[in-house]
Backbone as numpy.savetxt, mean C-alpha at the origin, in Angstrom:
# Nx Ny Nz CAx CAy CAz Cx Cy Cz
3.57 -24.68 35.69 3.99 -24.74 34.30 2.84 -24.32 33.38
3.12 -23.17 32.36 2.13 -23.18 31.77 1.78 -23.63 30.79
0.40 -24.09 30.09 -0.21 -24.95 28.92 0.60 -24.28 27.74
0.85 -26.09 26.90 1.52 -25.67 25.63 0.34 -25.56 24.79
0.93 -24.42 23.64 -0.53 -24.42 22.91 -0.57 -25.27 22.08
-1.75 -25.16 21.08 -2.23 -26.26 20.70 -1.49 -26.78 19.38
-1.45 -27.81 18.81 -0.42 -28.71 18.32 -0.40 -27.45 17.02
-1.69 -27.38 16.32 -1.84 -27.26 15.26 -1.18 -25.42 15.06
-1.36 -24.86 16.60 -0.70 -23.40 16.58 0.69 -23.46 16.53
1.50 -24.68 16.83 3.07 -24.90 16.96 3.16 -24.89 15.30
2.45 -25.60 14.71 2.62 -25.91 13.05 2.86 -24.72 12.58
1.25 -24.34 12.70 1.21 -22.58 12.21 2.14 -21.95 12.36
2.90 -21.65 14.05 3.80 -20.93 13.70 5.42 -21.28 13.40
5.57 -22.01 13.39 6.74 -22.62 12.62 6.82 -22.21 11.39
5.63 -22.45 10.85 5.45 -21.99 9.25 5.51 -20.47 8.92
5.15 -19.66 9.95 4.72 -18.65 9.89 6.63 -17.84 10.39
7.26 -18.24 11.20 8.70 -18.07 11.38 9.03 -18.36 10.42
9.28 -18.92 9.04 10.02 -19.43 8.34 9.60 -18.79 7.30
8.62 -18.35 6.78 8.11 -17.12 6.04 8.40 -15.97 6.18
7.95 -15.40 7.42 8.60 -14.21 7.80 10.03 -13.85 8.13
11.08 -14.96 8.45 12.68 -14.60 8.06 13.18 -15.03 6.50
12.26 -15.72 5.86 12.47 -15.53 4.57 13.14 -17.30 4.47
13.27 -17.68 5.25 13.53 -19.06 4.73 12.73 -19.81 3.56
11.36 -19.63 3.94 10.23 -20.06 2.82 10.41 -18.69 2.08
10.61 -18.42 1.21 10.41 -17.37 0.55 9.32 -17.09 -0.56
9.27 -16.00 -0.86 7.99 -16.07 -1.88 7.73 -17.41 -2.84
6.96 -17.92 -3.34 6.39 -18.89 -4.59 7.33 -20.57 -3.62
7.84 -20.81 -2.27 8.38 -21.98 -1.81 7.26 -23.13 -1.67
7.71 -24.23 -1.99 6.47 -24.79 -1.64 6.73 -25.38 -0.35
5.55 -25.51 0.90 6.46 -25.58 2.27 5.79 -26.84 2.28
6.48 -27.85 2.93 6.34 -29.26 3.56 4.52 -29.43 3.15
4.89 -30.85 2.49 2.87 -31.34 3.11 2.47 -31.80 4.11
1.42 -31.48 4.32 0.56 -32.25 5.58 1.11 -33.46 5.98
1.34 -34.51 5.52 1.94 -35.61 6.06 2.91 -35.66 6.64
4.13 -34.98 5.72 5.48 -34.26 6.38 5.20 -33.73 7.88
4.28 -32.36 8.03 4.50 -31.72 8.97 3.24 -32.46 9.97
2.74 -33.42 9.50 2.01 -34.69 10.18 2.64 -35.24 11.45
3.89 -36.04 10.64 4.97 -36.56 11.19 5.62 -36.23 12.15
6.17 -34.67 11.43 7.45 -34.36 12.25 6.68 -33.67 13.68
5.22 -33.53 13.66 5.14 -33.20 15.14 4.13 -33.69 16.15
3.96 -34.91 14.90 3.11 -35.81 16.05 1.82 -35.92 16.11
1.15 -35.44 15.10 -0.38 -34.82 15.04 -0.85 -35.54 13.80
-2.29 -35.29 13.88 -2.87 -36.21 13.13 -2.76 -35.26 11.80
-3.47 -35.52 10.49 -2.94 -35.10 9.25 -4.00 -33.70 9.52
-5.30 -34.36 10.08 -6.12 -33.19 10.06 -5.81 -31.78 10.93
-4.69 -32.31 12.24 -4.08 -31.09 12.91 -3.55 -29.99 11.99
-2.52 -30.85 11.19 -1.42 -29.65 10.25 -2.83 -29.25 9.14
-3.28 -29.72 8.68 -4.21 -28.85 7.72 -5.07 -28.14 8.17
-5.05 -28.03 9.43 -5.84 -26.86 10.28 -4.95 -25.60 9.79
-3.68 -25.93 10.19 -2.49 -24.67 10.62 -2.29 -24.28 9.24
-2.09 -25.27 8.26 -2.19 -24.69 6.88 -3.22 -23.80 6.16
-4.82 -24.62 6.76 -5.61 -23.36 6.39 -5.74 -22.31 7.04
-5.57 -21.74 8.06 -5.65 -20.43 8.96 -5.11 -19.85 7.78
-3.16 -20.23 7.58 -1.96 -19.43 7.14 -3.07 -19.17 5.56
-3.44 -19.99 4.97 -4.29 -19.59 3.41 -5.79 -18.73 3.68
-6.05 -18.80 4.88 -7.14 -17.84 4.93 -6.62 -16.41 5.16
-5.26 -16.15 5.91 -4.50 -14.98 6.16 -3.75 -14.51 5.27
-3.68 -15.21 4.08 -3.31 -14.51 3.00 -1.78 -14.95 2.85
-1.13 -16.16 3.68 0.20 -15.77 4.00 0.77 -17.51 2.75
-0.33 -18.17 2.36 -0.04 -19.48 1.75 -1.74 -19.67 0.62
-0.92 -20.31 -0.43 -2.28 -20.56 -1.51 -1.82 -21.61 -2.19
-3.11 -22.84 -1.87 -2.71 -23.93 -2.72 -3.11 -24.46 -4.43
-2.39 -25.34 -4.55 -2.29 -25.22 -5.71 -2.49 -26.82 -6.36
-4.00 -27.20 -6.49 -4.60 -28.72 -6.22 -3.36 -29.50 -7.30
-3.41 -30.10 -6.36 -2.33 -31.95 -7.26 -1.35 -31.56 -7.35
-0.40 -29.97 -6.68 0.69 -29.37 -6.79 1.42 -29.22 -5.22
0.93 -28.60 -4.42 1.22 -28.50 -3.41 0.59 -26.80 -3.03
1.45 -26.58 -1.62 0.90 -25.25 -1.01 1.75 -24.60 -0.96
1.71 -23.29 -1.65 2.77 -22.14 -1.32 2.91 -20.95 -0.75
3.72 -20.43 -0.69 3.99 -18.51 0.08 3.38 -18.05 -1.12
3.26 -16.70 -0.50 2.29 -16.21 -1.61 3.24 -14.89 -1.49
2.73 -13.74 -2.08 3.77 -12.31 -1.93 2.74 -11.28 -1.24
2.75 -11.36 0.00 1.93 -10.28 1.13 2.33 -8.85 1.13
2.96 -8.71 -0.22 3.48 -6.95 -0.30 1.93 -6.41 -0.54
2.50 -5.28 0.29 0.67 -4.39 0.41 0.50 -4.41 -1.41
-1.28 -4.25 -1.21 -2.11 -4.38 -2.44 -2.56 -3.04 -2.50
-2.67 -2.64 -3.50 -3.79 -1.72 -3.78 -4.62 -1.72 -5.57
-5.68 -1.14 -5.21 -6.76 -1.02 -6.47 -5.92 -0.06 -7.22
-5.70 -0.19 -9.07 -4.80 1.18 -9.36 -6.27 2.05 -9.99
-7.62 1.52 -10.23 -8.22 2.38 -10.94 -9.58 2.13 -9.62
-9.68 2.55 -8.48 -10.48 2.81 -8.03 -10.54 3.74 -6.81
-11.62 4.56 -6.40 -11.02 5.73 -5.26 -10.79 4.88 -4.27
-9.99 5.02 -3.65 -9.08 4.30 -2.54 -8.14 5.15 -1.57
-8.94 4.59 -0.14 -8.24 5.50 0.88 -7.08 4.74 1.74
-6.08 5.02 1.81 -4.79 4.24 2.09 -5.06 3.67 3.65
-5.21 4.62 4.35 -5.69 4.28 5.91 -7.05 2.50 5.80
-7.64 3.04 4.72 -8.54 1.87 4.87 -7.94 0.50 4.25
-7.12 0.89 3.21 -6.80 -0.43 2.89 -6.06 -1.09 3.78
-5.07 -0.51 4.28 -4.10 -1.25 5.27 -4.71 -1.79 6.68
-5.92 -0.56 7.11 -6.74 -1.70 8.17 -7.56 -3.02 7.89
-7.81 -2.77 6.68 -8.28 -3.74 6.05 -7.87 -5.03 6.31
-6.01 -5.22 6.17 -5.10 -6.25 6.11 -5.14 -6.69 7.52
-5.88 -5.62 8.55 -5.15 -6.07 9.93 -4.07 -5.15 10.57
-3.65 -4.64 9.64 -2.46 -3.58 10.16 -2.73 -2.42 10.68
-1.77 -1.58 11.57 -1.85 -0.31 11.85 -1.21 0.56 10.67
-2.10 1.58 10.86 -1.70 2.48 9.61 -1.18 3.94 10.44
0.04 4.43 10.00 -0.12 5.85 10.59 0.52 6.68 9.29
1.05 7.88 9.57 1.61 8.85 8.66 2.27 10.01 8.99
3.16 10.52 8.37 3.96 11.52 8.92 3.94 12.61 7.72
3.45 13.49 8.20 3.60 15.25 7.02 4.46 15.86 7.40
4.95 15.85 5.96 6.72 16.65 5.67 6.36 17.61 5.43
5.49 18.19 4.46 5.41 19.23 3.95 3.37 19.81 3.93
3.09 21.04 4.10 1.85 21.21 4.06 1.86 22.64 4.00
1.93 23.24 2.46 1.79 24.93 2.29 0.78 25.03 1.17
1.25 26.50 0.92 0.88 27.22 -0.50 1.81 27.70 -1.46
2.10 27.54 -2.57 2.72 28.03 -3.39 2.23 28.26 -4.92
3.08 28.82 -5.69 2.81 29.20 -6.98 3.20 28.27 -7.91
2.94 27.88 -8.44 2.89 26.79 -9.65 4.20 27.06 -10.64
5.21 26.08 -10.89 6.18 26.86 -12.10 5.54 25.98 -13.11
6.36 26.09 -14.05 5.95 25.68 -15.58 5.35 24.23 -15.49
6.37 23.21 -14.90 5.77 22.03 -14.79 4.21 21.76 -14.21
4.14 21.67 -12.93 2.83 21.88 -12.32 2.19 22.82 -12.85
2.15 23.45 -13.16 1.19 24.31 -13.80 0.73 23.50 -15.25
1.39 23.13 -16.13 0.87 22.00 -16.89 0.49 20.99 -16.89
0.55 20.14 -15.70 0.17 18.98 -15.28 -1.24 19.22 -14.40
-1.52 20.79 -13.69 -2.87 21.19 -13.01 -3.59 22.05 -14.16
-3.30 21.86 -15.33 -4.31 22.95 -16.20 -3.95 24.58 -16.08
-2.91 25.23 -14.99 -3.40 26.32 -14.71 -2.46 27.19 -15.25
-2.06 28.53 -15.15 -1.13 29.49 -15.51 0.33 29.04 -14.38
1.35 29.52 -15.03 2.19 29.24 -14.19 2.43 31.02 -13.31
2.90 30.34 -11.82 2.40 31.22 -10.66 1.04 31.20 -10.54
0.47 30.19 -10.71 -1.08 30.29 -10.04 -0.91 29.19 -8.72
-1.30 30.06 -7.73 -1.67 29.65 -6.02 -1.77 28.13 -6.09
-1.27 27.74 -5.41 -1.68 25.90 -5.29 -1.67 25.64 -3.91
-2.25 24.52 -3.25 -1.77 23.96 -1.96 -0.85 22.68 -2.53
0.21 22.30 -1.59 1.17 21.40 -1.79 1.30 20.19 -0.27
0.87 19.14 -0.29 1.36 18.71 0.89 2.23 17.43 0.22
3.08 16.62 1.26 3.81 15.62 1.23 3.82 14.45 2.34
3.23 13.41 2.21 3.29 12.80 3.24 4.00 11.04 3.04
4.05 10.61 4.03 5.02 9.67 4.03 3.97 8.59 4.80
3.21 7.61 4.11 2.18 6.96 4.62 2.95 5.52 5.06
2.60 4.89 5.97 3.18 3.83 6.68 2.48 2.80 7.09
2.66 1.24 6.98 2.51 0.23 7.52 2.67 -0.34 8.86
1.95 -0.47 9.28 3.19 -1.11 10.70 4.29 -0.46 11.28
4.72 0.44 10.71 5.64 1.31 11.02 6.60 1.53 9.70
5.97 0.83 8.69 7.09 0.77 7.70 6.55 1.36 6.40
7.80 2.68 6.01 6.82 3.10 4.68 6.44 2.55 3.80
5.32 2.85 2.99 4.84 2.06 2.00 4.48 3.31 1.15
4.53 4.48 1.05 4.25 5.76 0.10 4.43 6.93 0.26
4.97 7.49 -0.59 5.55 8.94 -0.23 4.56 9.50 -1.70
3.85 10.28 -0.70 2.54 11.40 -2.14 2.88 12.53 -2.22
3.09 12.94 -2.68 3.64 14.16 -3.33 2.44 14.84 -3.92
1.42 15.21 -3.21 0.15 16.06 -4.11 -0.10 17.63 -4.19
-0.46 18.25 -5.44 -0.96 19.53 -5.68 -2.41 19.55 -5.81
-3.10 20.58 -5.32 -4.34 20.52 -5.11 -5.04 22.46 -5.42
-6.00 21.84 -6.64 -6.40 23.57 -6.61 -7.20 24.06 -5.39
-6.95 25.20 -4.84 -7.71 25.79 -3.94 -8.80 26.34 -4.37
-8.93 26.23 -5.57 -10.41 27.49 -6.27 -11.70 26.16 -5.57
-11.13 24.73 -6.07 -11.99 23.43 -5.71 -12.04 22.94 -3.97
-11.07 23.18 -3.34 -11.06 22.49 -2.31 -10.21 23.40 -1.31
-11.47 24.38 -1.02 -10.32 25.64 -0.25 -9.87 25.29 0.94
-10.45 24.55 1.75 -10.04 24.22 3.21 -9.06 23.04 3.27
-8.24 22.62 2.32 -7.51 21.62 1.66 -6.40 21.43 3.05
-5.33 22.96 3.06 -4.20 22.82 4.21 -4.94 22.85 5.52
-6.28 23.13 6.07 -6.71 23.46 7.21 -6.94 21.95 7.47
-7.07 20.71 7.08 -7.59 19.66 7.28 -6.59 18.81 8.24
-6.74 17.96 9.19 -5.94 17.12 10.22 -5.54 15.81 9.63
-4.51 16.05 8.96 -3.88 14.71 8.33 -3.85 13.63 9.38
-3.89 13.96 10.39 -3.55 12.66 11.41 -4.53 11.86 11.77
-5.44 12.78 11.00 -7.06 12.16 11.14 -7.74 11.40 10.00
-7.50 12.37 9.29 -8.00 12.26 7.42 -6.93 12.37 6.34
-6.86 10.83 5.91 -5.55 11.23 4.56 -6.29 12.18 3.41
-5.31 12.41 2.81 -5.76 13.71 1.65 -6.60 13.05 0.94
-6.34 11.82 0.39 -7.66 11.21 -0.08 -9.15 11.25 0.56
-9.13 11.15 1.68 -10.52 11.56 2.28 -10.86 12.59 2.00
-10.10 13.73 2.45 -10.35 15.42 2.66 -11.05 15.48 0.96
-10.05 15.07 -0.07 -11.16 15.40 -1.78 -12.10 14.39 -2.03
-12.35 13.74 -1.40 -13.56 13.25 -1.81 -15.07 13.49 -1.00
-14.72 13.73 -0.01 -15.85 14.59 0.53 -15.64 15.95 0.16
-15.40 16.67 -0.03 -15.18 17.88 -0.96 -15.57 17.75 -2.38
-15.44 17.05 -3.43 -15.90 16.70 -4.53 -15.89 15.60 -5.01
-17.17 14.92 -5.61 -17.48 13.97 -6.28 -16.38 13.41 -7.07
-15.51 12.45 -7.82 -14.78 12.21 -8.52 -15.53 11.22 -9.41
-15.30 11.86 -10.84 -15.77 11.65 -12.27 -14.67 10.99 -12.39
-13.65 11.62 -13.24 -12.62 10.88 -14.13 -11.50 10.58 -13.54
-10.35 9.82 -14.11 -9.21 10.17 -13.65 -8.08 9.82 -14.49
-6.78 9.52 -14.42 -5.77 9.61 -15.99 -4.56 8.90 -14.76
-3.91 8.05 -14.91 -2.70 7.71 -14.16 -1.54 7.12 -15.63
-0.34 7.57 -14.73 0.67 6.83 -15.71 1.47 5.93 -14.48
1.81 5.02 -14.72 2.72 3.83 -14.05 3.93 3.39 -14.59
4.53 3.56 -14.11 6.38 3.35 -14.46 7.53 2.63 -13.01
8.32 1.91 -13.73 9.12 1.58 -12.98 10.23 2.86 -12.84
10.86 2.94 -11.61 12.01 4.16 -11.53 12.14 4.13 -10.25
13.53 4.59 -9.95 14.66 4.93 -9.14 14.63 5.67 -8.42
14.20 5.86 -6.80 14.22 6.89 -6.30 15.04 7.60 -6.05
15.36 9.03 -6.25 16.05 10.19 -5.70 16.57 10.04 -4.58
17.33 10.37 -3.99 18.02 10.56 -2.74 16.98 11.01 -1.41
16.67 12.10 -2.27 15.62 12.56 -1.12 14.60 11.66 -0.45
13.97 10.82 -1.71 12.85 10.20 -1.74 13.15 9.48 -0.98
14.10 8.46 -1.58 14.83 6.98 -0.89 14.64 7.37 0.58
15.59 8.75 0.96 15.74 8.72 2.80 13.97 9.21 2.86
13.27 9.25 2.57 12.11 9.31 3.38 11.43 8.24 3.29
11.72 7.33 2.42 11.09 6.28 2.38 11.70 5.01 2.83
12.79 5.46 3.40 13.71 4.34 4.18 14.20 2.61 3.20
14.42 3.76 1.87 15.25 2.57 1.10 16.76 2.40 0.84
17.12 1.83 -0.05 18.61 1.73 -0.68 18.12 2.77 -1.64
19.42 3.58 -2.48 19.26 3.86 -3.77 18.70 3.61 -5.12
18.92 2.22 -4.89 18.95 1.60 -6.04 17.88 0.75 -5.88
17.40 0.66 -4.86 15.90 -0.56 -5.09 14.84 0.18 -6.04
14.19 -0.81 -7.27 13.61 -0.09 -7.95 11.97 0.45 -7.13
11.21 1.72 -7.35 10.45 1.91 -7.02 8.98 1.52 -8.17
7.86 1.73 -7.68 6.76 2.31 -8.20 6.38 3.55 -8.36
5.64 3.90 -9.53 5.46 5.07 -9.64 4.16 5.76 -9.81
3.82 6.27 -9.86 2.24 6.48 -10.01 2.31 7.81 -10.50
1.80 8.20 -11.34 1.46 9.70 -11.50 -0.18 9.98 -12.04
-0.81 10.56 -11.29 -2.55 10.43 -10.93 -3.28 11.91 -11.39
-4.01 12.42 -11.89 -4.44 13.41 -12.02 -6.38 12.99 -12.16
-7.00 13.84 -11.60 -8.37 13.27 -10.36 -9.21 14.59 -11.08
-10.04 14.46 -11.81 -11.60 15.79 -12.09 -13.20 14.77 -11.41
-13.40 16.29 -11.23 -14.54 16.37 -10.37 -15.34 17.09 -11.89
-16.49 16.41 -12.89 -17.35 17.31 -13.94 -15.54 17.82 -15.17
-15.58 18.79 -15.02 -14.85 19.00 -15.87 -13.66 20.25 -15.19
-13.76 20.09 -13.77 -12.91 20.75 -12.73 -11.38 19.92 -12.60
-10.02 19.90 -13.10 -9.36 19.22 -12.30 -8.95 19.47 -10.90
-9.34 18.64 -10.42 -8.74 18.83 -8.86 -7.62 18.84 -7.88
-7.16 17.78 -8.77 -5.85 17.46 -7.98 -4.75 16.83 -8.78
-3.42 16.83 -8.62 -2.46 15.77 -9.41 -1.55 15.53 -8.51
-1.30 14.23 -8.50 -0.31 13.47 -7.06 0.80 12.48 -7.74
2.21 12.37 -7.23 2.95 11.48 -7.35 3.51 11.06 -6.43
2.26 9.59 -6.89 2.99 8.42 -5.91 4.16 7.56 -5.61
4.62 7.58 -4.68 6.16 6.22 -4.93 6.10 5.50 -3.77
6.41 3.88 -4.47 6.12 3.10 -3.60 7.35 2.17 -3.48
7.97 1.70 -2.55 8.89 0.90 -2.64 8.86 -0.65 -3.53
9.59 -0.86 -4.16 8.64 -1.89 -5.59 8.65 -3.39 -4.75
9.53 -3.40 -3.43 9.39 -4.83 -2.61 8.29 -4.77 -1.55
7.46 -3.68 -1.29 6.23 -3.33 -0.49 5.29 -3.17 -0.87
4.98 -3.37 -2.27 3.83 -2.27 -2.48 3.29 -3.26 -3.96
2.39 -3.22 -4.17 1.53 -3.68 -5.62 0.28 -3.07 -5.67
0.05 -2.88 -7.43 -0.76 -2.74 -7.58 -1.80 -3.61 -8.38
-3.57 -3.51 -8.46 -3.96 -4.43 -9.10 -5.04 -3.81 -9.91
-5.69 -3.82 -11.36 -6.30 -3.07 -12.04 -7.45 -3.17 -11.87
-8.35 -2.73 -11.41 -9.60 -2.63 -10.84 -10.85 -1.62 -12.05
-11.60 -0.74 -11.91 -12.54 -0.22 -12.82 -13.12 1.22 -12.20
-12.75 1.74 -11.18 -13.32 2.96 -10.67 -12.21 4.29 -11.11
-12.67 5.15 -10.30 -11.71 6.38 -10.48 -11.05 6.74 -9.30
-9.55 6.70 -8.97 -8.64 7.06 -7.56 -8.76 8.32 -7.54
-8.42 8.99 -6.38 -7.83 10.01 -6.08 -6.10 9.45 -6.22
């Protein structure tokens, strides 16, 4: 027969099942120490073991003379600092991978071409990628990138280096300009990002200079039940 584990890991994960099917749901306050004392037999200091792991993992935060709650573990990110997606999510513990939809050259029409500074029909690189959690999307980037700045831009191994890496070792980043909006993904978007229609998204729209070069302009979308952002002080790609 093999060893049961230890009292305080039964707590943990009890707690940790009941979070993750959503029974505890975000802001719940889950049983106190004494409660889950009781119900499994352990001393008070067992369950406040299992309680602090779950608050050191980000998954519970207490709240003195109130109790302890779920917290909202939708991925984080910095909105004003350079930030590489692969790193944040290892960060959490997670596997990060990504899938490229799209990776050419084209000519700029009226829009992009006003949003990159340039003439319309001026050369651009275009890629699209669909960045992932655990297996689960968390961003679909949509970026234009001048080639005059960052010529080896399409030659680069996305599977290696997100586009955020590839421009910042390529150029220094000075400034940057984002707009943030709530909105609705497109059809298209939705099926690549494996939502409903109607779940509202995040939005990001980013434009990145290197001196007085713009480099790049990207639109981000994030599923609005996966994804947050938090205001930080640097400059993103």
């Amino acid at each position: 027969m093999g060893r049961q584990p230890p009292r305080y890991q039964q707590i943990k994960h009890y707690l940790l099942e009941n979070i993750q099917t959503g029974h505890f749901p975000v802001d719940h306050k889950i049983p106190p120490e004494e409660q889950l004392a009781v119900t499994f037999g352990v001393s008070r200091m067992t369950a406040n073991k299992a309680i602090r792991d779950l608050v050191q993992e980000g998954y519970l935060v207490r709240q003195s003379g109130i109790g302890t709650f779920v917290t909202d573990r939708r991925s984080e990110s910095p909105l004003a600092e350079i930030n590489n997606i692969a790193d944040e999510v290892r960060s959490r513990g997670h596997d990060y991978t990504n899938r490229v939809l799209r990776c050419e050259a084209l000519n700029a029409d009226d829009e992009i071409a006003l949003r990159m500074g340039v003439r319309i029909g001026t050369k651009l690189f275009h890629s699209i990628l669909i960045h992932l959690e655990n297996g689960l999307p968390i961003q679909l980037e949509d970026r234009y990138v001048n080639p005059r700045w960052v010529s080896d831009y399409l030659d680069a191994d996305f599977s290696r280096h997100t586009p955020n890496e590839v421009l910042v070792a390529a150029c220094p980043i000075t400034d940057m300009e984002h707009i943030v909006e709530a909105v609705v993904a497109d059809p298209q978007a939705a099926e690549w990002l494996d939502i409903g229609l109607a779940l509202p998204c995040l939005s990001v729209r980013r434009r990145t200079w290197s001196g007085d070069r713009l480099i790049s302009y990207a639109h981000l979308l994030h599923p609005g039940d996966r994804y947050k952002l938090r205001s930080m002080a640097h400059s993103p790609y």
